[in-house]
C-alpha positions in Angstrom: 255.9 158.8 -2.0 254.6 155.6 -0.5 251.7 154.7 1.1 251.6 154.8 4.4 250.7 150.8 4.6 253.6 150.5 2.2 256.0 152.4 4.4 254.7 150.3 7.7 255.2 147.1 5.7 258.8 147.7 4.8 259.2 148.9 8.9 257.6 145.2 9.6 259.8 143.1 6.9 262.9 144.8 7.9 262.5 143.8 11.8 261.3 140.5 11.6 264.7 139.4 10.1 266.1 137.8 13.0 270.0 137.1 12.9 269.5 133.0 11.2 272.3 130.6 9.9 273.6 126.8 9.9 275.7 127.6 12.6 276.4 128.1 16.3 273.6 129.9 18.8 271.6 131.4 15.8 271.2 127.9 14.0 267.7 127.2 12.8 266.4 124.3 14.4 263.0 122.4 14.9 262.0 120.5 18.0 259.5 116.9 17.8 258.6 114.6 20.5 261.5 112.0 20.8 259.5 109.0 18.8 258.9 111.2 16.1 261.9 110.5 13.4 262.7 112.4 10.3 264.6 111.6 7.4 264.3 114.3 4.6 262.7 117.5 5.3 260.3 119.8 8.0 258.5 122.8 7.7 255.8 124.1 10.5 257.4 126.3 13.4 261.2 126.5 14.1 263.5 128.6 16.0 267.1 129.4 16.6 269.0 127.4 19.0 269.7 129.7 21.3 265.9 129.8 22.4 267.3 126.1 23.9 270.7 126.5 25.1 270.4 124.8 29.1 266.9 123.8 28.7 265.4 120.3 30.0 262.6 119.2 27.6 259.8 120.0 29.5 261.4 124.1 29.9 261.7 123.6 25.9 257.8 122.8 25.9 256.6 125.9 27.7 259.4 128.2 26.5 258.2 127.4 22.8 254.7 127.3 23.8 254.6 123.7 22.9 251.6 121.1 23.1 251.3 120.3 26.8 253.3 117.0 27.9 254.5 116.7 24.0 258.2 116.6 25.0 257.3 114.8 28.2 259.3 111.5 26.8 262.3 114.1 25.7 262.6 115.7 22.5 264.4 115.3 19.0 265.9 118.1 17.6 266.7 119.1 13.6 269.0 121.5 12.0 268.5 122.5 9.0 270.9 121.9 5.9 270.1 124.8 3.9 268.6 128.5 5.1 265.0 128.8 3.9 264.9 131.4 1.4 262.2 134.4 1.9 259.2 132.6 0.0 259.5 129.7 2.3 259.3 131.2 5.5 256.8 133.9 7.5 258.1 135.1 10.3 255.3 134.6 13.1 255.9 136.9 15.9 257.3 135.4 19.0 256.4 132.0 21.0 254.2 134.2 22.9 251.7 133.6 20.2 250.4 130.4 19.6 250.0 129.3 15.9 251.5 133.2 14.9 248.0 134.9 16.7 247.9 137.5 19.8 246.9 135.3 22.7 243.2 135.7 23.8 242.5 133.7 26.7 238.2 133.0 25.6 239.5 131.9 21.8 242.6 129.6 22.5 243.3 125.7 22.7 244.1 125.2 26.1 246.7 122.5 25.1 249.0 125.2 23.3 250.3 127.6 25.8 251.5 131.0 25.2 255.2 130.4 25.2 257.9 133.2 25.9 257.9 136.9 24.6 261.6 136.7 23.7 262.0 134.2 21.3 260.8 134.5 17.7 259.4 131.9 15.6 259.5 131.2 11.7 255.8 129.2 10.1 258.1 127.2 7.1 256.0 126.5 4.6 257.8 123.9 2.6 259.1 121.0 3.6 263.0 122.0 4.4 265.9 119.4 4.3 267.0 118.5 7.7 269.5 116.6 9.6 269.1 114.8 13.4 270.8 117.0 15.8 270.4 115.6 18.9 268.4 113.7 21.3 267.0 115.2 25.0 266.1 112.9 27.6 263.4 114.1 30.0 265.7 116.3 32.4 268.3 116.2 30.3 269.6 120.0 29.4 270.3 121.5 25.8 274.3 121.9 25.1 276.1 124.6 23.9 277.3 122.7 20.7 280.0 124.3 19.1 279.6 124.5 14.9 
């Protein structure tokens, strides 16, 4: 019989695998300033795309719980090429926690926001292979892109 640790582990692992692929609204994505410019690879927090769809970069910001004015200039956005496979990736709770942590108002960097409750974040831990998705303009609002 397993431990009961064991058995709340397994519970944990099995829920935190969000619906991810290369594709459509569950595409894995990662959001930078707009001068920040990529050519090969990311790892740090992402997302799926969804958490973005009609979104102004500044909505994007506090939705993700995002330094404060760091997509004030827009915001450059990254899919991924590949799926991160299980030893890359933790899953860190939801936006709502900054850097993966419960919020606590007396320990927190005021710069980084609690983001929203709904959307779930992945810490990569390995630098990923990306490609440039698109490119936000301050009030301009995420597509729906289709593939």
């Amino acid at each position: 019989m397993a431990r009961d640790e064991d058995w709340r582990k397994d519970v944990r692992e099995a829920m935190r695998h969000e619906q991810r692929s290369l594709r459509g609204p569950t595409r894995v994505v990662k959001v930078m300033p707009a001068h920040v410019f990529c050519v090969e690879g990311l790892k740090g927090f992402v997302g799926t795309e969804q958490a973005l769809l009609g979104k102004t970069p500044s909505q994007i910001e506090a939705a993700l719980g995002l330094k404060l004015r760091s997509l004030a200039r827009g915001c450059r956005v990254y899919r991924f090429t590949r799926l991160p496979m299980p030893s890359e990736v933790e899953y860190e709770l939801t936006a709502k926690y900054p850097d993966g942590w419960a919020f606590n108002p007396a320990m927190h960097d005021d710069r980084y926001p609690p983001g929203d409750a709904t959307i779930h974040q992945w810490r990569l831990l390995v630098d990923v292979p990306v490609e440039h998705l698109l490119d936000l303009a301050p009030g301009q609002r995420y597509p729906y892109l289709h593939g």
